[in-house]
C-alpha positions in Angstrom: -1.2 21.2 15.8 -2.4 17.7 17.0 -5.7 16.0 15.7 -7.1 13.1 16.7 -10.2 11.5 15.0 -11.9 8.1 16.3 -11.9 4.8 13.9 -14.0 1.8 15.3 -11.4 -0.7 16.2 -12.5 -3.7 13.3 -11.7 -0.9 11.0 -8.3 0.3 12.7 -7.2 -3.3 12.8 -7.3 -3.8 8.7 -6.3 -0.2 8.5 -2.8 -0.7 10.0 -2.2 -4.1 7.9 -2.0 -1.1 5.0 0.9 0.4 6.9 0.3 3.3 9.8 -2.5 4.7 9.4 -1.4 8.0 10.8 1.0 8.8 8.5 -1.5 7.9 5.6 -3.6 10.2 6.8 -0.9 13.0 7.0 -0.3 12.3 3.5 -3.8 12.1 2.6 -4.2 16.0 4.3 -1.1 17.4 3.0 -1.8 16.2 -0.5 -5.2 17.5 -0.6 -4.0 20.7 0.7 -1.0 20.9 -2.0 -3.5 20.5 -4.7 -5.8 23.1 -3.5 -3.3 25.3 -3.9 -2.7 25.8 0.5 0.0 24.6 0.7 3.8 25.1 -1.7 6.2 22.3 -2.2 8.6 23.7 0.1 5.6 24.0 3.3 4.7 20.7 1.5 8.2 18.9 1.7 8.0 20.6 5.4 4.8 18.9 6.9 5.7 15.6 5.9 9.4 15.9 6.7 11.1 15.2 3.5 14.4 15.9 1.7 13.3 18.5 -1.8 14.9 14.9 -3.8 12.5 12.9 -2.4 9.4 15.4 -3.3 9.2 14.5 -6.7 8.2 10.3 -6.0 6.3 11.0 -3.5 4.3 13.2 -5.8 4.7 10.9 -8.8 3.5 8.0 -6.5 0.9 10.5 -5.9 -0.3 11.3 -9.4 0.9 14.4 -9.2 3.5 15.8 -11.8 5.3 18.6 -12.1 7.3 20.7 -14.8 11.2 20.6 -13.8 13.4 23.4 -14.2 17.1 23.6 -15.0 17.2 25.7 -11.9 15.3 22.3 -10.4 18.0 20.1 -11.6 21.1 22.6 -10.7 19.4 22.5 -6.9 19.3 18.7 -6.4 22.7 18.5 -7.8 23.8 20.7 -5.2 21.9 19.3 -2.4 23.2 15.7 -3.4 26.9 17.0 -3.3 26.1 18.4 0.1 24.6 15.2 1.6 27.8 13.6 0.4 30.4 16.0 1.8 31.3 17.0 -1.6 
Protein backbone atom coordinates (compact mmCIF):
# COMPACT_ATOMS: atom_id res chain seq x y z
CA UNK A 1 0.00 0.00 0.00
CA UNK A 2 1.21 3.49 -1.06
CA UNK A 3 0.09 6.78 0.89
CA UNK A 4 0.86 9.95 0.07
CA UNK A 5 -0.04 12.97 2.31
CA UNK A 6 0.70 16.81 1.28
CA UNK A 7 3.35 19.02 3.47
CA UNK A 8 3.59 22.84 2.40
CA UNK A 9 6.91 23.11 0.86
CA UNK A 10 8.61 25.76 3.77
CA UNK A 11 7.82 22.87 5.95
CA UNK A 12 9.13 19.93 3.62
CA UNK A 13 12.36 21.94 3.19
CA UNK A 14 13.37 21.89 7.12
CA UNK A 15 11.74 18.55 7.34
CA UNK A 16 14.37 16.78 5.02
CA UNK A 17 17.40 18.71 6.88
CA UNK A 18 16.13 15.99 9.72
CA UNK A 19 16.85 13.26 7.36
CA UNK A 20 13.99 11.71 4.74
CA UNK A 21 11.13 12.48 5.77
CA UNK A 22 9.46 9.44 4.41
CA UNK A 23 11.16 7.03 6.17
CA UNK A 24 10.45 8.97 9.40
CA UNK A 25 7.19 8.78 8.85
CA UNK A 26 7.32 4.96 8.17
CA UNK A 27 8.81 4.69 11.42
CA UNK A 28 6.58 7.07 13.08
CA UNK A 29 3.39 4.57 11.63
CA UNK A 30 4.90 1.34 12.29
CA UNK A 31 5.91 2.32 15.85
CA UNK A 32 2.58 3.52 16.71
CA UNK A 33 1.11 0.45 15.30
CA UNK A 34 3.71 -1.89 17.33
CA UNK A 35 2.59 -0.21 20.47
CA UNK A 36 -1.00 -0.62 19.93
CA UNK A 37 -0.57 -3.90 19.81
CA UNK A 38 -1.32 -4.21 15.45
CA UNK A 39 1.48 -5.01 14.67
CA UNK A 40 4.30 -8.13 16.20
CA UNK A 41 8.03 -7.63 16.05
CA UNK A 42 8.41 -10.04 13.29
CA UNK A 43 5.45 -7.90 10.90
CA UNK A 44 7.30 -5.08 12.67
CA UNK A 45 10.97 -5.95 11.66
CA UNK A 46 9.03 -6.78 8.15
CA UNK A 47 7.53 -3.24 7.32
CA UNK A 48 10.53 -1.36 7.94
CA UNK A 49 12.91 -4.03 6.42
CA UNK A 50 15.22 -4.85 9.10
CA UNK A 51 17.48 -7.72 10.19
CA UNK A 52 15.62 -9.39 13.99
CA UNK A 53 19.53 -7.97 15.41
CA UNK A 54 18.85 -4.73 14.51
CA UNK A 55 15.14 -4.69 16.08
CA UNK A 56 16.22 -4.27 19.41
CA UNK A 57 18.11 -0.43 18.84
CA UNK A 58 15.83 0.61 16.84
CA UNK A 59 13.30 0.08 19.54
CA UNK A 60 15.68 1.13 22.33
CA UNK A 61 16.29 4.35 20.20
CA UNK A 62 12.60 4.28 20.26
CA UNK A 63 11.89 4.01 23.98
CA UNK A 64 10.67 0.94 23.71
CA UNK A 65 12.10 -2.05 25.73
CA UNK A 66 11.66 -5.42 25.73
CA UNK A 67 12.28 -8.54 27.99
CA UNK A 68 14.97 -10.91 26.25
CA UNK A 69 14.78 -14.47 26.29
CA UNK A 70 17.47 -17.14 26.24
CA UNK A 71 15.65 -18.45 23.33
CA UNK A 72 16.18 -14.52 22.13
CA UNK A 73 19.82 -14.71 22.60
CA UNK A 74 20.32 -18.52 21.12
CA UNK A 75 18.42 -16.90 17.84
CA UNK A 76 20.72 -13.90 17.23
CA UNK A 77 23.54 -16.15 17.82
CA UNK A 78 22.42 -18.27 15.16
CA UNK A 79 21.47 -15.66 12.76
CA UNK A 80 24.98 -13.86 13.36
CA UNK A 81 26.83 -17.30 12.44
CA UNK A 82 24.62 -17.49 9.41
CA UNK A 83 25.34 -13.91 8.13
CA UNK A 84 28.94 -14.91 8.55
CA UNK A 85 29.01 -18.25 6.71
CA UNK A 86 29.66 -19.94 9.87
Amino acid sequence: MDVTFQIPDDLASRMTAAGDPSRRALEAFALEEFRAGHLTPPELRRMLGLARIQMDGFLKSHGIFEDVTPEDVEQDIADLKACLGG
